[in-house]
Biopython code that builds the backbone (N, CA, C, O; Angstrom):
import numpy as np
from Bio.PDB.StructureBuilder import StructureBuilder

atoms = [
    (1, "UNK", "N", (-11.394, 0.048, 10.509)),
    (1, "UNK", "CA", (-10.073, 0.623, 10.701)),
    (1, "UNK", "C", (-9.039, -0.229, 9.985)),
    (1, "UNK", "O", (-9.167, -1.453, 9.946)),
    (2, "UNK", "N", (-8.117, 0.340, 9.475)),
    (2, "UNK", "CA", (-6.718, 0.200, 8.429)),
    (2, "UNK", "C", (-5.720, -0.584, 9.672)),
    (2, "UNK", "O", (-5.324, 0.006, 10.677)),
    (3, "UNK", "N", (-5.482, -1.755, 9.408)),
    (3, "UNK", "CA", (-4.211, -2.123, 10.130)),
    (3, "UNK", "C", (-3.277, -2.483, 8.885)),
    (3, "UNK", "O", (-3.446, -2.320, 7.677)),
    (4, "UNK", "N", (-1.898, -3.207, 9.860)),
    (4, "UNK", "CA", (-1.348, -3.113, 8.446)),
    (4, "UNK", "C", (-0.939, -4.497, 7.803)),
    (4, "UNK", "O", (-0.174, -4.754, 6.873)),
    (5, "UNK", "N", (-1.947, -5.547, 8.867)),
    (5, "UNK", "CA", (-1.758, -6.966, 7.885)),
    (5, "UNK", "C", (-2.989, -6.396, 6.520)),
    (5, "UNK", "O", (-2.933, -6.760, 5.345)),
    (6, "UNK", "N", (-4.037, -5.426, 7.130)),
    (6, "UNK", "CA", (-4.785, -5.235, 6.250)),
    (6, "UNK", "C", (-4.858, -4.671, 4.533)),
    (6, "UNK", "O", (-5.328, -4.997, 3.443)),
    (7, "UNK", "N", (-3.820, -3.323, 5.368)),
    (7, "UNK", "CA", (-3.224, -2.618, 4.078)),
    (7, "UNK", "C", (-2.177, -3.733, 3.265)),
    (7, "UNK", "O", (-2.074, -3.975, 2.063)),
    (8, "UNK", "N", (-1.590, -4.193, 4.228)),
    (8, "UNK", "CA", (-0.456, -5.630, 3.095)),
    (8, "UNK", "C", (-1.623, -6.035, 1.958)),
    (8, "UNK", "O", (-1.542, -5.667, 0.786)),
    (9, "UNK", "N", (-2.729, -6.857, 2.493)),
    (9, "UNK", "CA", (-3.972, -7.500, 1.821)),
    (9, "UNK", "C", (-4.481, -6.858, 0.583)),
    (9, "UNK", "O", (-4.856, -7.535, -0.374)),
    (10, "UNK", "N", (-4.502, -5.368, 0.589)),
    (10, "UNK", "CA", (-4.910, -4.960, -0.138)),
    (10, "UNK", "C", (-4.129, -4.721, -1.336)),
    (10, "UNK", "O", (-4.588, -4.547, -2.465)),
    (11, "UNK", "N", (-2.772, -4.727, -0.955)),
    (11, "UNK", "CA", (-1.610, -4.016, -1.975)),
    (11, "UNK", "C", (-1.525, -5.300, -2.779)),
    (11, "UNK", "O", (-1.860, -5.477, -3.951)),
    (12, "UNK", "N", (-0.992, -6.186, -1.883)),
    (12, "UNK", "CA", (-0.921, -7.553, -2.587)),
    (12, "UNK", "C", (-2.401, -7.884, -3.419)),
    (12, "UNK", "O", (-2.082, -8.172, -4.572)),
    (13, "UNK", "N", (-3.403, -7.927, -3.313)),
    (13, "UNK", "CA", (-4.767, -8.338, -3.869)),
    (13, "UNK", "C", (-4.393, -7.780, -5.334)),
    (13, "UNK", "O", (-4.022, -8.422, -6.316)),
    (14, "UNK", "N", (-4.662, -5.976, -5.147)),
    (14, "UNK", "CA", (-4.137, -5.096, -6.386)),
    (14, "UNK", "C", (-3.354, -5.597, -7.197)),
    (14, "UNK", "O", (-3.626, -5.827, -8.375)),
    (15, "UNK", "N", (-2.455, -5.785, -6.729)),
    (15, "UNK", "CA", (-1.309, -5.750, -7.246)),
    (15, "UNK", "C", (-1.257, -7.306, -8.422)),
    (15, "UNK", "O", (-0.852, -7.483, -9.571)),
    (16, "UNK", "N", (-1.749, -7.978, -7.619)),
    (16, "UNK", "CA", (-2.346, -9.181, -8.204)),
    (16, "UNK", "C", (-3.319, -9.133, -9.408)),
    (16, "UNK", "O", (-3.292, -9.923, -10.352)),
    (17, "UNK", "N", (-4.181, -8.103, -9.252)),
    (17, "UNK", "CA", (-5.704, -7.651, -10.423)),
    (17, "UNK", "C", (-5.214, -6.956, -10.808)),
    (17, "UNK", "O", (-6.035, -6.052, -10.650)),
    (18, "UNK", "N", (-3.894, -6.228, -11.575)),
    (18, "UNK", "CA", (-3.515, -5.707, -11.769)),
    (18, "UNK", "C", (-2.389, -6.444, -13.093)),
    (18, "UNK", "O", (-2.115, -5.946, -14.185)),
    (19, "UNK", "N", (-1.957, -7.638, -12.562)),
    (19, "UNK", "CA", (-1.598, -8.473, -13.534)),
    (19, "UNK", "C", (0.199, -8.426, -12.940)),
    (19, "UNK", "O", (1.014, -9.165, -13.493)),
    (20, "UNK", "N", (0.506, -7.765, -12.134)),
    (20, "UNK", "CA", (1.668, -7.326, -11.958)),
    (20, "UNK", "C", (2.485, -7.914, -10.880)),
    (20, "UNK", "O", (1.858, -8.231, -9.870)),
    (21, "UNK", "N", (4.068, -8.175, -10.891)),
    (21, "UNK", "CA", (4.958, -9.322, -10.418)),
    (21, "UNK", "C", (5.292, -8.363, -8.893)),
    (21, "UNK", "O", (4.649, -7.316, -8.825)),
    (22, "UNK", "N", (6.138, -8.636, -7.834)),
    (22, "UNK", "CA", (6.424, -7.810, -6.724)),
    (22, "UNK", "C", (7.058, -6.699, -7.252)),
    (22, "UNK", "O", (6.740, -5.516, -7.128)),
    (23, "UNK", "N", (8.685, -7.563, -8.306)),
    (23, "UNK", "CA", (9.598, -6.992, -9.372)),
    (23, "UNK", "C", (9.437, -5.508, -9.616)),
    (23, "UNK", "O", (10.079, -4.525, -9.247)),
    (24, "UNK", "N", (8.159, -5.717, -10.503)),
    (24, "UNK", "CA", (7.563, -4.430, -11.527)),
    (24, "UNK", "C", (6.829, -3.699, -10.490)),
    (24, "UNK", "O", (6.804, -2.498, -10.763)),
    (25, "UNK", "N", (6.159, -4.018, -9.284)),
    (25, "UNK", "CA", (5.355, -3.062, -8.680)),
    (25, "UNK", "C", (6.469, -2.329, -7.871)),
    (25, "UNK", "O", (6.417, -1.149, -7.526)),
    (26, "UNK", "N", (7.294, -3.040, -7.667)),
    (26, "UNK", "CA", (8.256, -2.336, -6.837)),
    (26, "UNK", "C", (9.135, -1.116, -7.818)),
    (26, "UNK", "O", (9.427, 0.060, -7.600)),
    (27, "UNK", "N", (9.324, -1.850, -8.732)),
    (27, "UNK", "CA", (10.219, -0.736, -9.508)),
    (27, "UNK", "C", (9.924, 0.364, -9.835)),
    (27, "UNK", "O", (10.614, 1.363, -10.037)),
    (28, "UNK", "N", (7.974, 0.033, -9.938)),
    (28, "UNK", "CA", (7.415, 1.198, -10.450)),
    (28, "UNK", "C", (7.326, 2.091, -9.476)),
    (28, "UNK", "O", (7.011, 3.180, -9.955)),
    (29, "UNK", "N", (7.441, 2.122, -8.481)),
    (29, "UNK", "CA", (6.939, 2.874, -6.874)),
    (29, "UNK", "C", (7.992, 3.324, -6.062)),
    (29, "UNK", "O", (7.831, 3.979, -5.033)),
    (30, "UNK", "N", (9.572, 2.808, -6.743)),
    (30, "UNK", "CA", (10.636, 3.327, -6.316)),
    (30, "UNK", "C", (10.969, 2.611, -5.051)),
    (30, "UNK", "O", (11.889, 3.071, -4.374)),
    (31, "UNK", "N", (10.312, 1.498, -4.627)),
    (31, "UNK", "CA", (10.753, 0.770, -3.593)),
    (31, "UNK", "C", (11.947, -0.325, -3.858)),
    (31, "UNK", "O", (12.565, -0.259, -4.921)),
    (32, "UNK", "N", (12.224, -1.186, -3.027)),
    (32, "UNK", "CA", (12.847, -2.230, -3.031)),
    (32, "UNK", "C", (11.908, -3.530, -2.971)),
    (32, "UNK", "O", (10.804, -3.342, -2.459)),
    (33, "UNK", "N", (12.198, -4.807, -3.422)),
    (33, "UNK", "CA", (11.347, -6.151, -3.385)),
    (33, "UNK", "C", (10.796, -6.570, -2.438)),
    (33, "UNK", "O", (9.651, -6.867, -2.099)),
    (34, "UNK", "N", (12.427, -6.550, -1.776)),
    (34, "UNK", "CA", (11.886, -6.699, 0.367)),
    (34, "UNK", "C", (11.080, -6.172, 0.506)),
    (34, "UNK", "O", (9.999, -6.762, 0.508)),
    (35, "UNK", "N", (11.143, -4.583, 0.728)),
    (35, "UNK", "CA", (10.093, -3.510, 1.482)),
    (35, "UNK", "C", (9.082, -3.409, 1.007)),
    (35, "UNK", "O", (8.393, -2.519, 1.505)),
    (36, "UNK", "N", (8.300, -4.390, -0.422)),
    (36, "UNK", "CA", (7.001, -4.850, -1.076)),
    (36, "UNK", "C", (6.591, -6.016, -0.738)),
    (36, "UNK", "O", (5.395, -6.203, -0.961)),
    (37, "UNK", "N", (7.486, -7.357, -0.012)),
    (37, "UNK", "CA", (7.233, -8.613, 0.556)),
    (37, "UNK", "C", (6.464, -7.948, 1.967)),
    (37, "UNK", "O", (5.283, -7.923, 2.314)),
    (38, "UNK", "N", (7.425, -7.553, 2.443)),
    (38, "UNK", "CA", (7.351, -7.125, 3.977)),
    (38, "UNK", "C", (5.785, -6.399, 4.165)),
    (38, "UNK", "O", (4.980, -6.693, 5.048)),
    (39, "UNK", "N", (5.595, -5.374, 3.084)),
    (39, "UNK", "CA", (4.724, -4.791, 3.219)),
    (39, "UNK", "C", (3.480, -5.417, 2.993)),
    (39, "UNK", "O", (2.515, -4.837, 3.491)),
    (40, "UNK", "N", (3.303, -6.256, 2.487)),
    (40, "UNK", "CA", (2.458, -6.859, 1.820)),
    (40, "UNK", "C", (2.325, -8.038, 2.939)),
    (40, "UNK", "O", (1.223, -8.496, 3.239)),
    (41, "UNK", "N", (3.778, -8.579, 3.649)),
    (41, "UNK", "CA", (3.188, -9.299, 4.935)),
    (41, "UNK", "C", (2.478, -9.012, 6.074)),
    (41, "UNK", "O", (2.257, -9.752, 7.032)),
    (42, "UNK", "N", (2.109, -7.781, 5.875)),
    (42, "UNK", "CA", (1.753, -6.856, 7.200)),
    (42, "UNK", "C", (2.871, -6.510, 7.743)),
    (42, "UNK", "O", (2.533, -6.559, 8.926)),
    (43, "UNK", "N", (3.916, -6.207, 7.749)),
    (43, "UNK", "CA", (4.733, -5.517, 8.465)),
    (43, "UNK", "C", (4.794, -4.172, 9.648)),
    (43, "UNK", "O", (5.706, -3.384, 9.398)),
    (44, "UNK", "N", (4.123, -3.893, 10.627)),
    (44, "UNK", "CA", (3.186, -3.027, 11.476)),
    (44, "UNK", "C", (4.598, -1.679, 11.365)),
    (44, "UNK", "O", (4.342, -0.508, 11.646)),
    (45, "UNK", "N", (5.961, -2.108, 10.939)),
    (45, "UNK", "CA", (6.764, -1.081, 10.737)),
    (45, "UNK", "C", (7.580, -0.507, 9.459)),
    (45, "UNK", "O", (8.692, 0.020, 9.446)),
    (46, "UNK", "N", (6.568, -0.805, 8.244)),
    (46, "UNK", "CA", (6.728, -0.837, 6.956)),
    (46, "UNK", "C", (6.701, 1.197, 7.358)),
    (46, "UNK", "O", (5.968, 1.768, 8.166)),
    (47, "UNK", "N", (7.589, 1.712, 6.602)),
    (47, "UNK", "CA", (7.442, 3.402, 6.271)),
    (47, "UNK", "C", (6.599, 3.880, 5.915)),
    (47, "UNK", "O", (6.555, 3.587, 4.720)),
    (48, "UNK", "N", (5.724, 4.543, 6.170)),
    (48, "UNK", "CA", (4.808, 5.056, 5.539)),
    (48, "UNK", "C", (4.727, 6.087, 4.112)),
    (48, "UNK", "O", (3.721, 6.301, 3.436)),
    (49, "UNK", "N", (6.214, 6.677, 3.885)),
    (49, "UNK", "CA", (6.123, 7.163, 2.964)),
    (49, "UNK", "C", (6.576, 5.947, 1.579)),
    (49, "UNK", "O", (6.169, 6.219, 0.449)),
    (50, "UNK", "N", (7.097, 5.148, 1.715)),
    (50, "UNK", "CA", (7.354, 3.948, 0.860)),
    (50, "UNK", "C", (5.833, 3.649, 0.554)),
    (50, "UNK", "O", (5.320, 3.843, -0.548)),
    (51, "UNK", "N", (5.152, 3.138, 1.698)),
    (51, "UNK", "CA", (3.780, 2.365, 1.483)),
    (51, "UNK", "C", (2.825, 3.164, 0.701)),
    (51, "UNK", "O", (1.988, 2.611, -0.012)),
    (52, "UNK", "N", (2.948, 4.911, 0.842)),
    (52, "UNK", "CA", (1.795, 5.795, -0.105)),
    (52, "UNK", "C", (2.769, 6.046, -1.095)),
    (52, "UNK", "O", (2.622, 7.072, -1.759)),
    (53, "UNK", "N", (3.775, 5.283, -1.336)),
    (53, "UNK", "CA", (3.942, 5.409, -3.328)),
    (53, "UNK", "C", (4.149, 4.381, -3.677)),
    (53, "UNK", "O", (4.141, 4.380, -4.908)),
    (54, "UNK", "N", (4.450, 2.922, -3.068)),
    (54, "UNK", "CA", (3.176, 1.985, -3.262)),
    (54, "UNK", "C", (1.971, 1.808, -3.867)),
    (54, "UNK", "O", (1.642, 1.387, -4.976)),
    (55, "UNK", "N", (1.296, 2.270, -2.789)),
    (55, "UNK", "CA", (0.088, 2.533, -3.360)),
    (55, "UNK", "C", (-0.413, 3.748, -4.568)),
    (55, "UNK", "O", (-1.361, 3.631, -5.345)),
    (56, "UNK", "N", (0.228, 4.541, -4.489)),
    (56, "UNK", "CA", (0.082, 5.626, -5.819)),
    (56, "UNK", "C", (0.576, 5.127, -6.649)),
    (56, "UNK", "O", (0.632, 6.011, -7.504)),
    (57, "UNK", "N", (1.243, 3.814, -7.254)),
    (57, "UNK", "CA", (1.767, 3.052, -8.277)),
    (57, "UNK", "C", (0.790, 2.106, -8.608)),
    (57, "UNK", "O", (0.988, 1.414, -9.607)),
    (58, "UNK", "N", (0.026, 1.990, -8.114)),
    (58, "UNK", "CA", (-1.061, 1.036, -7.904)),
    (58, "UNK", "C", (-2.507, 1.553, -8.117)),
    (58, "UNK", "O", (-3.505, 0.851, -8.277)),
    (59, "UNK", "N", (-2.434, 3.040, -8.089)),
    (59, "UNK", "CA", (-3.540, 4.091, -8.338)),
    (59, "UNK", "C", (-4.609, 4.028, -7.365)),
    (59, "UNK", "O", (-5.751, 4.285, -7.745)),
    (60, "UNK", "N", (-4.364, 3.687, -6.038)),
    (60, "UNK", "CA", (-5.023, 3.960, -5.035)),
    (60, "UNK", "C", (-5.266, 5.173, -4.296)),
    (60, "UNK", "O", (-4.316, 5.924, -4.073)),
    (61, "UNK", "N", (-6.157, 5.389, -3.983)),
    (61, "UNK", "CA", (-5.986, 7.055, -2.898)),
    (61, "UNK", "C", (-6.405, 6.541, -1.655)),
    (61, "UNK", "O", (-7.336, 5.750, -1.495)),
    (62, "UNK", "N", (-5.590, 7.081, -0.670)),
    (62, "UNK", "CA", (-5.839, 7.274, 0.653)),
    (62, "UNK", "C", (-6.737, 8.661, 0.910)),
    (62, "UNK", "O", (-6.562, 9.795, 0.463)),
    (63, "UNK", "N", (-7.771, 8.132, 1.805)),
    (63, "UNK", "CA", (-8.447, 8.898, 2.627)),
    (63, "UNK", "C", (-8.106, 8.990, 4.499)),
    (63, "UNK", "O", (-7.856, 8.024, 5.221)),
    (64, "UNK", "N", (-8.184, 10.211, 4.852)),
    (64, "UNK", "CA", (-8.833, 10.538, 6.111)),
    (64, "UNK", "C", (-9.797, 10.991, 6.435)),
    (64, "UNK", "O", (-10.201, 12.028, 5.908)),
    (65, "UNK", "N", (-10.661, 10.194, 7.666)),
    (65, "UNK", "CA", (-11.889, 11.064, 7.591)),
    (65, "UNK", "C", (-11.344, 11.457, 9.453)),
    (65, "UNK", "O", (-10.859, 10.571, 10.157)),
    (66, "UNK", "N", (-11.544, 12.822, 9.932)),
    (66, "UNK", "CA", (-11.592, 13.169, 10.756)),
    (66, "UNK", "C", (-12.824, 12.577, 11.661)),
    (66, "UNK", "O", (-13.919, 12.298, 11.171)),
    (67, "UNK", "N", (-12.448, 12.402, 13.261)),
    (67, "UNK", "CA", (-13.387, 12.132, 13.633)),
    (67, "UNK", "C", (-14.545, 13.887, 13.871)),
    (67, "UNK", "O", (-14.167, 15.020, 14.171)),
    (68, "UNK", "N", (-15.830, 13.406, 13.598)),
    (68, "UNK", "CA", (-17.018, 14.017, 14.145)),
    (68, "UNK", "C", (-17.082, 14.700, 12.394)),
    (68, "UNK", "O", (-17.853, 15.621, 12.124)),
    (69, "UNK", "N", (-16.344, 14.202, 11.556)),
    (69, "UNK", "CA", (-16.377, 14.724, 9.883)),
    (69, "UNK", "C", (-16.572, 13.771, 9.179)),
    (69, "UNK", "O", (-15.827, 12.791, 9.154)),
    (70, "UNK", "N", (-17.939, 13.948, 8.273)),
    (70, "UNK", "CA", (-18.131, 13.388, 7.156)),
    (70, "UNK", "C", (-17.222, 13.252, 5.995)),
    (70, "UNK", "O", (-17.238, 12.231, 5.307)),
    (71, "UNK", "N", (-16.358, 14.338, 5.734)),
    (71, "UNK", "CA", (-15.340, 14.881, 4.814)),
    (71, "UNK", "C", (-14.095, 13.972, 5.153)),
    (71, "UNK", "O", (-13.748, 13.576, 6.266)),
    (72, "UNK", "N", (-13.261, 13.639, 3.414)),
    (72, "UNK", "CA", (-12.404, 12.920, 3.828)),
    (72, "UNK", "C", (-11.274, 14.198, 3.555)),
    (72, "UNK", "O", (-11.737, 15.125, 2.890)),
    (73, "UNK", "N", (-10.079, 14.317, 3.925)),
    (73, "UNK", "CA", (-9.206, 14.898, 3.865)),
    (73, "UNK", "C", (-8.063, 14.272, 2.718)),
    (73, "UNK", "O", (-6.990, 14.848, 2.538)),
]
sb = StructureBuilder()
sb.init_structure("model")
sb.init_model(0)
sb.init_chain("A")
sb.init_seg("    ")
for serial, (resi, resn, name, xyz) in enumerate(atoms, 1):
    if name == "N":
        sb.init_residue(resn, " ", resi, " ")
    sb.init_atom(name, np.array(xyz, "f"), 0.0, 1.0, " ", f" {name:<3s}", serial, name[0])
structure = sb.get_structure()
């Protein structure tokens, strides 16, 4: 399960293998610097619509998998 020191971990990691500064990931994703620190600290009340274009700047996809479903949504 996704928490959100976890999701921070991941954005930041990316974002890192990626070659790219907070600056530029932020700019590219339409966020602010803060709300890419924060997020990236785990912030458990980071927005969720900020955090999935974030991550779509970053070329990640989010999945759901329903419970009792193999299928991700």
């Amino acid at each position: 399960m996704m928490d959100a020191e976890k999701l921070g971990a991941v954005v930041r990691a990316e974002r890192k293998a990626q070659g790219l500064r907070q600056v530029e990931l932020a700019a590219a994703s339409g966020v602010g610097v803060r709300f890419l620190a924060e997020l990236e600290a785990g912030k458990p009340t980071a927005q969720i619509g900020k955090a999935l274009a974030v991550l779509a700047a970053l070329g990640c996809q989010v999945e759901i998998v329903r419970p009792g479903s193999a299928e991700a949504i």
